[in-house]
C-alpha positions as CSV (number, residue, x, y, z in Angstrom):
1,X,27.2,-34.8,14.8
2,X,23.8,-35.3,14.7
3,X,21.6,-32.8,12.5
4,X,17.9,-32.7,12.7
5,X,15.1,-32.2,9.2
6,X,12.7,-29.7,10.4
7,X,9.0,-30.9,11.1
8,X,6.2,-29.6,8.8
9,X,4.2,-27.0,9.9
10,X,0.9,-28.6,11.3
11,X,-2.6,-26.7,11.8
12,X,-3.8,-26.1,15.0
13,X,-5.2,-29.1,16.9
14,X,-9.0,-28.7,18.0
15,X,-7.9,-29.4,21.6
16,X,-6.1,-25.9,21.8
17,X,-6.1,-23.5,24.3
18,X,-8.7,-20.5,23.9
19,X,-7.4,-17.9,23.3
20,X,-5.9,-15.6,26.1
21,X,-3.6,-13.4,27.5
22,X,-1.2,-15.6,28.4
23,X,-1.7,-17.7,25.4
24,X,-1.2,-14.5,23.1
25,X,1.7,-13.8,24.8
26,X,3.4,-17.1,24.5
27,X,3.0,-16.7,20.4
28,X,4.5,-13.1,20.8
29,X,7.7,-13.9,22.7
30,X,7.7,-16.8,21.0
31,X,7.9,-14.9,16.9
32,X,9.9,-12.1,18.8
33,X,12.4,-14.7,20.3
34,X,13.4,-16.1,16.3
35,X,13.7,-12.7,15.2
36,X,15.6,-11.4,17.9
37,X,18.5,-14.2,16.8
38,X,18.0,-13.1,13.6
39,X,18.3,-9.5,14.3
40,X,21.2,-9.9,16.7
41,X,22.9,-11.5,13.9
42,X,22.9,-7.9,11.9
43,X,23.7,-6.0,14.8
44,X,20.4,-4.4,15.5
45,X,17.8,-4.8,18.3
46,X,13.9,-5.4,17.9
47,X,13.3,-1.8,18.9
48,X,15.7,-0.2,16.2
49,X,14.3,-2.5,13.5
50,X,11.2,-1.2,14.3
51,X,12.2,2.4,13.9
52,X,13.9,1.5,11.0
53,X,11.3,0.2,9.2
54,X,8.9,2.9,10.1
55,X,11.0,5.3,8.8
56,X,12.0,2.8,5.5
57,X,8.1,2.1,4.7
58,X,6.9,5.9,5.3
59,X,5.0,7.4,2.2
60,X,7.6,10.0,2.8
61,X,10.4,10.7,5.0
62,X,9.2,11.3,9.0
63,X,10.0,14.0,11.0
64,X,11.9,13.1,14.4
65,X,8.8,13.5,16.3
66,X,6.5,11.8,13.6
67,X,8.5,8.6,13.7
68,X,8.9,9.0,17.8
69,X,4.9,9.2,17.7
70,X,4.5,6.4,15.3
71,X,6.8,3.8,17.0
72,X,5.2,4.7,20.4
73,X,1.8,3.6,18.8
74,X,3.4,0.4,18.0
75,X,5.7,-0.2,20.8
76,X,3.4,1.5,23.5
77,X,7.1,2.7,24.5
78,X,8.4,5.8,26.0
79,X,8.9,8.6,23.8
80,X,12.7,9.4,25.4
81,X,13.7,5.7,24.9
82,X,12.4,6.0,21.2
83,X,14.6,9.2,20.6
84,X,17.5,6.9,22.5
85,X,16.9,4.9,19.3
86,X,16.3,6.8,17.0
87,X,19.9,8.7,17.9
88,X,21.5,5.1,17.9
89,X,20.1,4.6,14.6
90,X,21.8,8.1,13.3
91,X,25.0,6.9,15.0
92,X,25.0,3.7,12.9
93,X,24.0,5.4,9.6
94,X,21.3,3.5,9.2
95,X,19.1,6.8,9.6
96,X,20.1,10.4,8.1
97,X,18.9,14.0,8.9
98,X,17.7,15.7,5.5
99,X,16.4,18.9,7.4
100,X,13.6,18.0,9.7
101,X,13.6,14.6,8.4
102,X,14.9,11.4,8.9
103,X,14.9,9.1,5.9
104,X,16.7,5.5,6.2
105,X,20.3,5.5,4.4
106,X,20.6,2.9,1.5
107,X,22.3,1.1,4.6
108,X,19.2,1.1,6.4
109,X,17.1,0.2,4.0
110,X,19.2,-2.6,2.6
111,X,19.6,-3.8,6.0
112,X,15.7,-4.3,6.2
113,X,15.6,-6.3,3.0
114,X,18.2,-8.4,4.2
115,X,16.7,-9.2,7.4
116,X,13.3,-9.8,5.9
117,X,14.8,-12.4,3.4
118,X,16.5,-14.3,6.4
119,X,13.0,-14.0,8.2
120,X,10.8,-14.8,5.0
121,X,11.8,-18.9,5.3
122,X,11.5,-19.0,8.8
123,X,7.8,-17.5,9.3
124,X,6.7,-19.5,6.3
125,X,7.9,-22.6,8.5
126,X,5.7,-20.8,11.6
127,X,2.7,-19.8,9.4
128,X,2.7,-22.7,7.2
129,X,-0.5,-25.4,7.0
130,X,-2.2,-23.3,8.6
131,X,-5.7,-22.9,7.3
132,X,-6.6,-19.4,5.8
133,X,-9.8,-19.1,7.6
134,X,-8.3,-19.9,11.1
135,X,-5.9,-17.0,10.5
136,X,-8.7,-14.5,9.0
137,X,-10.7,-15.7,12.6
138,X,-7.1,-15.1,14.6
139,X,-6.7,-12.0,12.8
140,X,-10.1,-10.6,13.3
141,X,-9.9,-11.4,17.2
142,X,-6.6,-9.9,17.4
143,X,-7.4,-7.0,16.0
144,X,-10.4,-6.4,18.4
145,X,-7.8,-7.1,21.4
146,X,-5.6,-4.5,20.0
147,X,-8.5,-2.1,20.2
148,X,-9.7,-2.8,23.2
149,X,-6.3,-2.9,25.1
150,X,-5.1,0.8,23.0
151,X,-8.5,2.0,24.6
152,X,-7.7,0.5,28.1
153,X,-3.8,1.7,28.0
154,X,-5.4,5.3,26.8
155,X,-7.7,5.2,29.6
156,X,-4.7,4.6,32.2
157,X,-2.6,6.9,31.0
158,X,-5.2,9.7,30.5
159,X,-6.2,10.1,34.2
């Protein structure tokens, strides 16, 4: 059986791609495909761990429609699939109703943990080597593309 050493993470190469759509996409699905393996292997899906994790890192416990509203903003989602979620969540115990509110269960929470220390190596292999003032420039440009595109999304689904 053959086994192979990981490479070491290498900065970007000065005959990259600009910076696009497509490219931007590519990195996404890219980060999303490892942590979907990852997440599969603790029995939750990329949308749940992000509900979860709203609800775990809240200053305080969010209301159904608080965390439905703040998960849309992320996801850009449909409000009935979150609730779908959010119920599944609830069904798992990973999620309790204390009144109007829906705090993660030390389940939930410990769940998060874990998956974050499987994840930590892993995006330290993707992020490593590269130089801190590329990501500060990647990180101000993506930022602005979020902007722009919330504005354009808000724009198509206002009229």
């Amino acid at each position: 059986m053959t086994t192979t050493t990981p490479t070491a993470p290498t900065a970007p190469t000065a005959d990259a791609p600009p910076a696009d759509a497509r490219v931007l996409g590519l990195a996404h699905y890219a980060a999303r495909g490892v942590l979907e393996q990852i997440l599969t292997r603790h029995g939750v899906t990329f949308q749940q761990q992000v509900v979860l994790r709203a609800a775990a890192t809240a200053p305080t416990p969010p209301t159904r429609d608080g965390l439905v509203a703040d998960v849309r903003g992320t996801l850009k989602a449909d409000p009935a699939d979150i609730r779908t979620v959010v119920d599944g969540l609830l069904d798992k115990g990973l999620l309790v109703e204390d009144g109007a509110h829906l705090p993660a269960t030390d389940a939930g929470r410990e769940l998060i943990a874990a998956v974050g220390a499987e994840a930590a190596p892993v995006s330290a292999r993707i992020w490593g080597g590269i130089p801190a003032e590329d990501l500060a420039a990647a990180g101000r440009v993506l930022a602005l593309v979020t902007e722009r595109a919330d504005a354009e999304l808000a724009a198509l689904t206002d009229g």
